[in-house]
N, C-alpha and C positions, 0 to 999 in steps of 0.2 A: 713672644706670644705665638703659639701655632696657629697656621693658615685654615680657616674653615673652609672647607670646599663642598658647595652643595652640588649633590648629586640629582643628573639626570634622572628623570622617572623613566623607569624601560618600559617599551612600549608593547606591549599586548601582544601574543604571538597571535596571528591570522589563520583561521583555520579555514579550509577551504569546503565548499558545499556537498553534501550527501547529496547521494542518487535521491532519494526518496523527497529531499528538501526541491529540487530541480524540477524533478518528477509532478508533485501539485502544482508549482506554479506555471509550466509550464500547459498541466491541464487545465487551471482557472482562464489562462489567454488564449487557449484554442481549446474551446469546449466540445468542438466537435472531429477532430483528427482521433486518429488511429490509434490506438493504446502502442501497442508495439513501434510505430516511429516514434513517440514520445518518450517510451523507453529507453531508446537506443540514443536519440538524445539528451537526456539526463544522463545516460551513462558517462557520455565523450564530455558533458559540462563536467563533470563531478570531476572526473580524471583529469580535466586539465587546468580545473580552480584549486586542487588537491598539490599539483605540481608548481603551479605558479606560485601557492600561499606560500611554498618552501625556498621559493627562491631570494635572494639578498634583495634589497631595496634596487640597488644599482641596477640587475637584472633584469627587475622589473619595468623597471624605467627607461629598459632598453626595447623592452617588446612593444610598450607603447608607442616608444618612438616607429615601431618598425612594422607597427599592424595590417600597415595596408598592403605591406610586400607580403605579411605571412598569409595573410587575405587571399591574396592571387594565387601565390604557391598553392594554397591549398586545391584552390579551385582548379589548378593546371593539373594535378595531381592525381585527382579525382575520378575514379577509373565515368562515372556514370555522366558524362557530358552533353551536349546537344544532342548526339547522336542514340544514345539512350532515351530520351525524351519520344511519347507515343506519335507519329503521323499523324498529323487533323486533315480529315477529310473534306470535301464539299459535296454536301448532296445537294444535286439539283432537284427544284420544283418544279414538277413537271404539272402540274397543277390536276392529276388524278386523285379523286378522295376515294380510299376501298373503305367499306364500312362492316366490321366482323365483330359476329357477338360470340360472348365466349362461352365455357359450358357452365357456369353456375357456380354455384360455391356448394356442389354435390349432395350428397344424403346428411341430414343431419343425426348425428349420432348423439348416444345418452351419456353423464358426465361418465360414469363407469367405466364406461366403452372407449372413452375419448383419454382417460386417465389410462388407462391397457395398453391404447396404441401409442400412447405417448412414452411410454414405456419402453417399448419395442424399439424405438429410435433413441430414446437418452441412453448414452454413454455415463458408466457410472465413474465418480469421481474420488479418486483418494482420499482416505480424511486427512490426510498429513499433507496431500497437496498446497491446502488453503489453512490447516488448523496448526501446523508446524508438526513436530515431537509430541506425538500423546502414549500414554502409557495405561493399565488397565491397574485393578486395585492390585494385583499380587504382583505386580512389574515396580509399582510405584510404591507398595513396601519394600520392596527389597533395594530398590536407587536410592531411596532418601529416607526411611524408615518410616515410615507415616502409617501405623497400623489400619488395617482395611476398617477395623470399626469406626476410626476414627473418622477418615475418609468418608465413609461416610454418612456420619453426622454430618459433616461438613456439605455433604452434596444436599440433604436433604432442608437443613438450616439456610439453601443460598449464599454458602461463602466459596463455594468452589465452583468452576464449572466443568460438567462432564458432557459431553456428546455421543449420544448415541451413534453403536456401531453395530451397524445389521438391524435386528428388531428388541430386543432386549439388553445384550451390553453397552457398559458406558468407557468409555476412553476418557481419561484424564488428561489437559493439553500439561506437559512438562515446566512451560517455561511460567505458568500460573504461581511455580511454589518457588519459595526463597529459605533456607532453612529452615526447610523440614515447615512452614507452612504458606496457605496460601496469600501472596500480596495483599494489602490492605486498600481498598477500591474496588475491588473482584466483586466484593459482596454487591456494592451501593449502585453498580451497573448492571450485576445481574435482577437486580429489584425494579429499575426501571426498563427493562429490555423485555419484548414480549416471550424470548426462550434463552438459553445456552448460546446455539448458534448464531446467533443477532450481537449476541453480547460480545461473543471471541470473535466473531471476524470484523465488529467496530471497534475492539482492542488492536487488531494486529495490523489495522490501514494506518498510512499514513491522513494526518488529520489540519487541514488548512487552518482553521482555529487554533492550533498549536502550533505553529508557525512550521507545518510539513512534518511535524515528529510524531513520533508512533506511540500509541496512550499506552500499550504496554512499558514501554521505554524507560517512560516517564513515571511510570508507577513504581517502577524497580530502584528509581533515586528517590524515593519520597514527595513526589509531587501529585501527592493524592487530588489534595482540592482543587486544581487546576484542571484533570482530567474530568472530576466528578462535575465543576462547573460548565464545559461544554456539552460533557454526556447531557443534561437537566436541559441545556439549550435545543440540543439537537432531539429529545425528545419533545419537546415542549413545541417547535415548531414543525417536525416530523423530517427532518433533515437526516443523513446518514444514514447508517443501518438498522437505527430504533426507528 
C-alpha cells in the first residue's frame, strides 16, 4: 500500500512596502513634519523592507538577532552627528521691554488688482508635473485610436477627464484609458467631484482609506466599488480633494 505523505502548505511569498504605502502612514503619525523628510523616509523604508522580504527565513532571523549592532553602526556612520546638530543659544534677560509698532497691513487693494499681482509672483506649473502623461485629441488618436469624435462624446457625457491647457484646449491624462477606452470609475468620480482637476489629482494620491494605494491603481484591476465607496465618503464628509 503506498505511503500518503501530506504536503506542507507553502507559505505566502512577503512582499515588502511601497514608497507611497510608508509615505501615508508615516504622514497619519506626524501630521505636521516636512513633506520632503517624510519622503526621503519612506524611500529608505520601502528599500530596505523590499530587501529584507527577499531574504531566506534563516537571514532574517539573523538581522533580528543583530539589530542593535546594525543600530549603532548606522548611527556611527552617519555623516550628520552631534556636530551637525544647530548651537542653542542663551539669551539673557536683561529685563528691557522695547515697544514697536509696525506699518499696517498697507493699502487695501480691489479683488481684481490683488488676483494681477498674485499673478506676477505665481510661478506657473506643468500640467504633467502633478496630472502625469496627458495627450490632446489628435495625439490621443493616433496612440490608441480613439477617434476625436468620440473623445469627445466622452468628455462631454463625463466619462473622461480632460484638463484644460492654456484658455481653451483640453489635455487628455494618458493613464485614464485602457484599451482604447476610458477606465470604468472615471465617470462615477467625475460626477461627484466639483471639476476635472479635483477628480485627477484625488485619483493619482495616495489614499489612507485604501490602505496607501492609489485609486487610479486600483481602478486599472477592477476594483471599481471600492474606489467609488471612499470617493462617496470623502465627499460626503468633505475630506480629500472633493
Amino acid at each position: 500500500m503506498a505511503n500518503l505523505v501530506a504536503e506542507a502548505p507553502r507559505a505566502k511569498k512577503i512582499r515588502g512596502l511601497s514608497e507611497s504605502a510608508v509615505r501615508t502612514v508615516l504622514q497619519q503619525t506626524n501630521p505636521g513634519a516636512a513633506a520632503g523628510d517624510l519622503r526621503m523616509i519612506a524611500e529608505i523604508v520601502s528599500v530596505v523592507s523590499n530587501v529584507v522580504a527577499k531574504l531566506p527565513s534563516a537571514k532574517r532571523r539573523e538581522l533580528v538577532r543583530a539589530k542593535d549592532q546594525i543600530s549603532r553602526r548606522l548611527i556611527e556612520e552617519t555623516p550628520a552627528g552631534e556636530e551637525a546638530r544647530p548651537r542653542r543659544e542663551n539669551i539673557k534677560n536683561t529685563g528691557r521691554v522695547i515697544h514697536k509698532r509696525g506699518a499696517g497691513l498697507g493699502e487695501t487693494v480691489s479683488m481684481e488688482d490683488g488676483r494681477r499681482e498674485l499673478l506676477d509672483y505665481a510661478l506657473p506649473k506643468p500640467l504633467e508635473s502633478w496630472a502625469g502623461p496627458v495627450a490632446g485629441a489628435g495625439e490621443i488618436e493616433t496612440m490608441l485610436g480613439i477617434p476625436r469624435s468620440t473623445l469627445s462624446k466622452w468628455q462631454q457625457r463625463g466619462a473622461v477627464v480632460g484638463l484644460l491647457r492654456g484658455e481653451r484646449k483640453l489635455a487628455y491624462p494618458v493613464e485614464q484609458f485602457v484599451d482604447g477606452r476610458p477606465l470604468e470609475g472615471i465617470a462615477d468620480l467625475l460626477r461627484m467631484a466639483p471639476d476635472a482637476r479635483s477628480a485627477w489629482l484625488w485619483i493619482r494620491q495616495p489614499h489612507g482609506a485604501l490602505d496607501g494605494q492609489i485609486p487610479l491603481e486600483l481602478l486599472k484591476v477592477g476594483k471599481r466599488a471600492d474606489v467609488v465607496k471612499v470617493a462617496e465618503r470623502d465627499q460626503f464628509v468633505g475630506h480629500g480633494s472633493f
